[in-house]
C-alpha positions in Angstrom: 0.0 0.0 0.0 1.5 3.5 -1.1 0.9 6.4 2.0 -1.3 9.1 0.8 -1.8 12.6 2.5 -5.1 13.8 2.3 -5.4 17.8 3.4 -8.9 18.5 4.8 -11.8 17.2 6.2 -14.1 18.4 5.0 -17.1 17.1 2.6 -14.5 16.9 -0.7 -11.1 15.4 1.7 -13.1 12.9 3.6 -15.0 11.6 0.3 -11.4 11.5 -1.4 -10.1 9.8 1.6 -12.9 6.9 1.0 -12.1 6.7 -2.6 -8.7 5.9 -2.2 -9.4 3.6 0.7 -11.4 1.9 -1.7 -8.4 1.6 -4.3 -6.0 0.2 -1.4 -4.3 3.1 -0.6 -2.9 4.2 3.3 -4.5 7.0 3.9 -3.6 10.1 6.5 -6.2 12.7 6.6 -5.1 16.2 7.8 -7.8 18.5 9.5 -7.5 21.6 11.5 -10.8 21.7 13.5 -11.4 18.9 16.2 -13.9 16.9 13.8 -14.5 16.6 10.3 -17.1 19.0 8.3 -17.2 22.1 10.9 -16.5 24.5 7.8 -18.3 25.1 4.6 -19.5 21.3 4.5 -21.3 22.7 8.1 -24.6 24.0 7.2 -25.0 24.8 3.1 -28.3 24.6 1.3 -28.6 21.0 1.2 -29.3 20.5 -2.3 -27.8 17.7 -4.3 -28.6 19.5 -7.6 -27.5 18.7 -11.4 -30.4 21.3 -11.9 -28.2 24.3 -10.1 -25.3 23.5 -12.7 -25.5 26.8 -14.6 -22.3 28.3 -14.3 -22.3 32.1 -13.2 -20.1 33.3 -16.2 -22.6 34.9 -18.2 -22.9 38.3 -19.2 -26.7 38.7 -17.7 -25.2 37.4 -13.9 -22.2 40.1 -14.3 -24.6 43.1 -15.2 -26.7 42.1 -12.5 -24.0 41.9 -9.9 -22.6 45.6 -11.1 -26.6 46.9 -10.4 -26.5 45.4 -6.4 -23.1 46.3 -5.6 -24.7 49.5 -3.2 -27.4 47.0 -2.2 -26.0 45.3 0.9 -29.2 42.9 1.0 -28.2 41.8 -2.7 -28.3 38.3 -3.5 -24.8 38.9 -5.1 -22.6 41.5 -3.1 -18.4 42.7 -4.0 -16.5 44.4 -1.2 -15.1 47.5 -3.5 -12.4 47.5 -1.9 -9.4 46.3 -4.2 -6.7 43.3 -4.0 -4.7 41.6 -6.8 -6.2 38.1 -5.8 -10.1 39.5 -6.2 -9.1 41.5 -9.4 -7.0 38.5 -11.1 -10.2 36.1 -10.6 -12.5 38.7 -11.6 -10.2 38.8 -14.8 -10.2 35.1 -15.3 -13.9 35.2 -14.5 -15.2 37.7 -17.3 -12.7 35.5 -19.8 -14.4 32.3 -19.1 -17.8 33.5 -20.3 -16.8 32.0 -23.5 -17.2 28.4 -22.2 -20.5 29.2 -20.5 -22.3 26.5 -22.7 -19.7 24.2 -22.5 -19.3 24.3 -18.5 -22.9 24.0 -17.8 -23.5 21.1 -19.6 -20.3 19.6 -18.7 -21.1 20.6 -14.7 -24.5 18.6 -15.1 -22.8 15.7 -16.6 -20.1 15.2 -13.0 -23.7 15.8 -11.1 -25.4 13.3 -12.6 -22.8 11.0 -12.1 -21.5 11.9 -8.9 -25.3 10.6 -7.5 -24.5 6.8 -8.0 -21.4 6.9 -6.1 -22.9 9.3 -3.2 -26.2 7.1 -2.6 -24.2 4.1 -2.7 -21.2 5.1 -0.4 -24.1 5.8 2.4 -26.1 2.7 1.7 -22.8 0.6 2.3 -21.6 2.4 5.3 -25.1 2.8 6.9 -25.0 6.8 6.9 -28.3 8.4 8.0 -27.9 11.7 6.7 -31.9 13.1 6.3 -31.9 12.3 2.4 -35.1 12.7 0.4 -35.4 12.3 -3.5 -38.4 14.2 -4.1 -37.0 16.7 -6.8 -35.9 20.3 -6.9 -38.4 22.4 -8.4 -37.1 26.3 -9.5 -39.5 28.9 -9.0 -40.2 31.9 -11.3 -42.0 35.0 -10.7 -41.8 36.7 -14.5 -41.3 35.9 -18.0 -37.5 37.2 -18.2 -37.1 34.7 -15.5 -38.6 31.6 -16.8 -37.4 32.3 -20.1 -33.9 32.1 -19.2 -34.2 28.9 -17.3 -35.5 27.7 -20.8 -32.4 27.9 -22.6 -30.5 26.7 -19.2 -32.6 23.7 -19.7 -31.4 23.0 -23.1 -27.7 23.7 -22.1 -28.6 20.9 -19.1 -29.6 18.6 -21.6 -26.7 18.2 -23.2 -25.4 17.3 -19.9 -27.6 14.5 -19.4 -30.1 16.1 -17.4 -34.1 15.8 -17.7 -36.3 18.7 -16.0 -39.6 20.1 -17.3 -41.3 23.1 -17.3 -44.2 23.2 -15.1 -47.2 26.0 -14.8 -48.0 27.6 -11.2 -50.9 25.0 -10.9 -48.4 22.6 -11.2 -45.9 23.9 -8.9 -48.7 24.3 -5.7 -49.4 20.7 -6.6 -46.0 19.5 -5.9 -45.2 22.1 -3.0 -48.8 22.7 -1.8 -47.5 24.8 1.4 -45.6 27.3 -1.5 -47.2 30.8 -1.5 -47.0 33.6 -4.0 -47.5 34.7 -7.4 -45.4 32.9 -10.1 -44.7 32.9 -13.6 -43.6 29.6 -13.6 -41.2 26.6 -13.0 -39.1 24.2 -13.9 -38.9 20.6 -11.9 -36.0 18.5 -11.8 -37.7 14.9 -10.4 -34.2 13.3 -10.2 -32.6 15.8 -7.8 -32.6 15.0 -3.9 -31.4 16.7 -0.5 -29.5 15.9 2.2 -27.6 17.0 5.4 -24.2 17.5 4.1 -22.3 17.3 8.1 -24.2 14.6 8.9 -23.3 12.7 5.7 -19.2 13.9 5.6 -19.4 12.9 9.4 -20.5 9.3 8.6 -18.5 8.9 6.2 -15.4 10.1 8.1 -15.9 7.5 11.2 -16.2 4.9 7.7 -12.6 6.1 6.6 -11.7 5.5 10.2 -12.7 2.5 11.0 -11.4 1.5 7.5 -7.5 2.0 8.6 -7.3 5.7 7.6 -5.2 7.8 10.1 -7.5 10.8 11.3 -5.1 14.0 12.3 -8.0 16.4 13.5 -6.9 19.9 15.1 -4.2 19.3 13.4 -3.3 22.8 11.1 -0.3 22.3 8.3 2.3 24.4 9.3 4.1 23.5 5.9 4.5 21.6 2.8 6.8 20.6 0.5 8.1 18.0 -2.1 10.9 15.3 -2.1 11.9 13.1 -4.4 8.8 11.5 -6.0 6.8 12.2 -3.2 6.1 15.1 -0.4 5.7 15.8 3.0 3.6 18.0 5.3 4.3 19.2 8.5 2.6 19.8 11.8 3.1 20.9 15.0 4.3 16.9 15.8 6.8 17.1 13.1 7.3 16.4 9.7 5.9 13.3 8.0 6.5 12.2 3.9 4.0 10.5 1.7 4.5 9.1 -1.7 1.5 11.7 -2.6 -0.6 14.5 -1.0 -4.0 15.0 -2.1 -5.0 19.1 -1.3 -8.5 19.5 -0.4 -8.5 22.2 1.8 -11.2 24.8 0.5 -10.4 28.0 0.6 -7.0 27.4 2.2 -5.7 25.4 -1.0 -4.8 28.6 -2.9 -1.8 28.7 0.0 -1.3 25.1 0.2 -0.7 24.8 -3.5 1.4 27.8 -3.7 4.0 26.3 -1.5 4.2 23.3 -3.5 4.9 26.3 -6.7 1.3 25.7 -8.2 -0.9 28.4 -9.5 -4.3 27.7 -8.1 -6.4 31.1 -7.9 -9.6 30.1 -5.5 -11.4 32.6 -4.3 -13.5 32.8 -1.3 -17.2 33.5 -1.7 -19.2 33.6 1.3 -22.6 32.0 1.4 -25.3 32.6 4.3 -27.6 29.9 5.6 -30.5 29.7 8.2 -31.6 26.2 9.8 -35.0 26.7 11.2 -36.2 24.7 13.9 -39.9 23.3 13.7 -40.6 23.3 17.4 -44.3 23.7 17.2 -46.7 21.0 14.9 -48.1 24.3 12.8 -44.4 24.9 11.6 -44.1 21.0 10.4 -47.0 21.1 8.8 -46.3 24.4 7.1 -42.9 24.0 6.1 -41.9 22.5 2.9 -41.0 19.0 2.1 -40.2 20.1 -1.9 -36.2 21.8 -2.0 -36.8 25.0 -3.9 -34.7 27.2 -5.4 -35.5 30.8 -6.3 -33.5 32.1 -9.3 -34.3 35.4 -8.4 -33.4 36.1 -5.0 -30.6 33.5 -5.4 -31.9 31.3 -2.2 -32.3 27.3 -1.9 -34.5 25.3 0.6 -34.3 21.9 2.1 -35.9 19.9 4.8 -34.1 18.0 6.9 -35.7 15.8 8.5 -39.6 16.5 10.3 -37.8 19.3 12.6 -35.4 21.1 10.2 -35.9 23.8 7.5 -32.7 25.0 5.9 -32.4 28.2 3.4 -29.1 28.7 2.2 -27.6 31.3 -0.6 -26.2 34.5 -1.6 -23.0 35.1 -2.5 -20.4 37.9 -1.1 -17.0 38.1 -2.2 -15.0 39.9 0.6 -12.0 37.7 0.9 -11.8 35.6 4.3 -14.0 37.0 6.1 -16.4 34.8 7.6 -18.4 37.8 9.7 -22.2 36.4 10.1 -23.6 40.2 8.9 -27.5 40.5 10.2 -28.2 42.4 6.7 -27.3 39.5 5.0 -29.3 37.1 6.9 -32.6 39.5 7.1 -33.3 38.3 3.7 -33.2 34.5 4.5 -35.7 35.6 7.0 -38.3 37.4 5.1 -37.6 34.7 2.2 -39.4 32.2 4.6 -42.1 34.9 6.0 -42.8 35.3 2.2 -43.0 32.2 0.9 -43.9 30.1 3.9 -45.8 33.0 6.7 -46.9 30.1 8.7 -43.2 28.7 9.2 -42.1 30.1 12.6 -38.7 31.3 12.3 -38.1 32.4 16.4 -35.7 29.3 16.1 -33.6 30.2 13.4 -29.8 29.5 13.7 -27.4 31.8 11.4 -24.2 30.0 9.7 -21.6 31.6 6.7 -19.1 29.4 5.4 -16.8 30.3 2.2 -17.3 28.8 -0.6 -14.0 27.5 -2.7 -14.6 29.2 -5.9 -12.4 28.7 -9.6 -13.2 31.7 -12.2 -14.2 29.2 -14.5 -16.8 27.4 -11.8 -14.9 24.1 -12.7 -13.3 22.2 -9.6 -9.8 22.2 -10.0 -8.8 17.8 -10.2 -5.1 16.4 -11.2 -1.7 16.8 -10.6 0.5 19.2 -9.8 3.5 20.6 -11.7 5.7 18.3 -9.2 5.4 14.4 -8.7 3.3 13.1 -5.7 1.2 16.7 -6.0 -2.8 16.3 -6.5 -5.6 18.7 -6.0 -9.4 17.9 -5.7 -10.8 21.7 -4.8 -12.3 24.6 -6.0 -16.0 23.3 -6.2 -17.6 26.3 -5.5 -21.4 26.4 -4.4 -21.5 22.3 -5.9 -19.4 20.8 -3.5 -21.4 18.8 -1.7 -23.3 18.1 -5.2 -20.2 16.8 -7.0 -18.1 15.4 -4.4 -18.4 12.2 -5.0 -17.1 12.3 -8.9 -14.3 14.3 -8.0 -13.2 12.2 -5.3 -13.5 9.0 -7.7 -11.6 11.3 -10.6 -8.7 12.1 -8.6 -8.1 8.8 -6.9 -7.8 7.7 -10.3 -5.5 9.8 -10.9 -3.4 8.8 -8.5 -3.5 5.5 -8.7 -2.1 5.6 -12.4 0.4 8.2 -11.3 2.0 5.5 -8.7 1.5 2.6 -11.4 3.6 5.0 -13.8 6.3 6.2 -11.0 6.1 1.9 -10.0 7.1 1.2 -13.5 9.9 4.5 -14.2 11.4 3.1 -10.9 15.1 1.4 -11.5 14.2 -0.8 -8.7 11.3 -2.3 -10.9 
């Protein structure tokens, strides 16, 4: 077996841990907080969507963003306030508009396929992690709206995904407790939910009890190559690997800088609200359809008969990870708009920071030095396309071994 570093724990590390497990690999996972998933696999939307594939590098999304940039309850907010890391993705950003098409239909494709490993990785390890496959239907309250999902729908298609167009008699029949006047929608039957800490944690005692070496509240204090391989280094020392595999979020853009990569993740905050259904009117009230609302940019999924989670927006204002009461207020009214007999006195705030490429494409494959892997940059479909990417890059390294194996004078 070949010692593998894995850098993070949360939901992209630990599924990449269990893919390699699964190809016979010694596995070392690497997490600074005490347990694994306490960061932006904490408390997102929920949604395991191929339908929320749309990449955001289109022309519409960046005009709309320059019109809320004074709004500080916008669903899309940019800090002003200059740095060569926000202007260089930015840059990269507005050049990737050219493979828009391409990225979206590509982007549904990994989702589609990420489900079969997911669902079957929590079957086999027993994970309870509040799934439901009823569908994600988007809702749309004018034309412009609904139109555009149209031709997303045809881009989605190419990817491999079915979703349908329904009218607003349609929608109250599959969310009856839905309130509001709509244009329109479209429902994706094939979509499904699920608590994404509950499911990394699961999976993380699996990767454990499996052989793999858990190093929580552990922080990398550095990281280097060697030889054919590399080593990381904590406050216990420094350890060498005939790989590293750098999940880390956010934190990779550092990680992989070190090793004299070029991997220019930015972070972009997202807000989320889990409401607790304490009284029997809330249940009853509260959805059991995830939404997602293309307009103000929120999601919804139930978790479970006491949990109501609404999740979105997005803030680029580099690390910080501030929970801002403006930004939250509209998760709020969101609910008292859409669902007025949800009660939301039990409504617990979260912000984590999204891991975001310019081109909305996770970043998976080597680096420019043997032994170097990343699996990162997943931006707001982390939890959606974890599963593919984790499968993709332990592929990758298990032919990069095979190759080093065979180049070796001692084979």
């Amino acid at each position: 077996m070949n010692p593998i570093a894995v850098i993070g724990g949360g939901i992209t590390g630990i599924t990449t841990a269990y893919a390699l497990i699964n190809r016979g690999f010694e596995v070392t996972v690497f997490e600074r907080n005490r347990y694994a998933a306490m960061e932006t696999s904490f408390a997102n939307g929920g949604q395991l969507s191929a339908s929320n594939a749309e990449v955001w590098n289109h022309w519409p999304t960046i005009m709309k963003g320059l019109r809320w940039m004074l709004r500080a309850d916008a669903p899309l907010l940019v800090n002003p306030k200059p740095s060569w890391h926000k202007l260089s993705w930015f840059a990269e950003f507005v050049a990737a508009t050219r493979h828009y098409a391409d990225n979206t239909a590509e982007t549904a494709r990994l989702a589609i396929a990420a489900r079969d490993y997911l669902f079957d990785w929590g079957r086999q390890e027993g994970i309870e992690f509040d799934l439901e496959q009823r569908g994600i239907l988007h809702i749309y309250r004018d034309r412009a709206g609904f139109d555009h999902a149209a031709e997303v729908t045809r881009l989605l298609a190419r990817g491999g995904l079915e979703r349908r167009a329904v009218s607003p008699e349609e929608m109250r029949a599959i969310e009856p407790n839905l309130r509001g006047d709509y244009y329109g929608g479209f429902y994706t039957e094939s979509d499904s939910t699920g608590d994404i800490h509950k499911f990394t944690h699961g999976l993380a005692q699996a990767v454990e009890r499996r052989g793999a070496r858990m190093r929580y509240d552990c922080p990398i204090r550095d990281v280097g190559t060697a030889d054919a391989g590399a080593w990381v280094e904590t406050a216990e020392g420094r350890e060498s690997f005939d790989g590293v595999v750098v999940c880390a979020g956010v934190g990779s853009r550092g990680l992989a800088a070190r090793f004299g990569d070029r991997l220019n993740v930015y972070p972009v905050k997202g807000y989320s609200i889990t409401v607790e259904l304490e009284d029997e009117a809330s249940r009853d009230a509260a959805p059991w359809m995830s939404l997602l609302d293309d307009e103000t940019k929120l999601v919804s999924s139930r978790l479970g008969e006491d949990r109501f989670r609404v999740a979105g927006t997005a803030e680029f204002n580099g690390y910080n990870r501030d929970i801002r009461d403006d930004r939250i207020r509209p998760l709020l009214d969101w609910v008292k708009q859409c669902f007025p007999d949800v009660s939301t006195r039990q409504a617990i705030p979260w912000a984590g920071l999204r891991p975001m490429m310019p081109n909305m494409m996770p970043r998976v494959g080597e680096g420019r030095h043997p032994g170097v892997f990343y699996n990162t940059g997943h931006g707001h479909l982390g939890w959606t396309l974890s599963a593919v990417t984790a499968e993709q890059i332990a592929g990758v390294v298990q032919a990069s071994r095979a190759d080093s194996l065979v180049a070796s004078p001692a084979s």
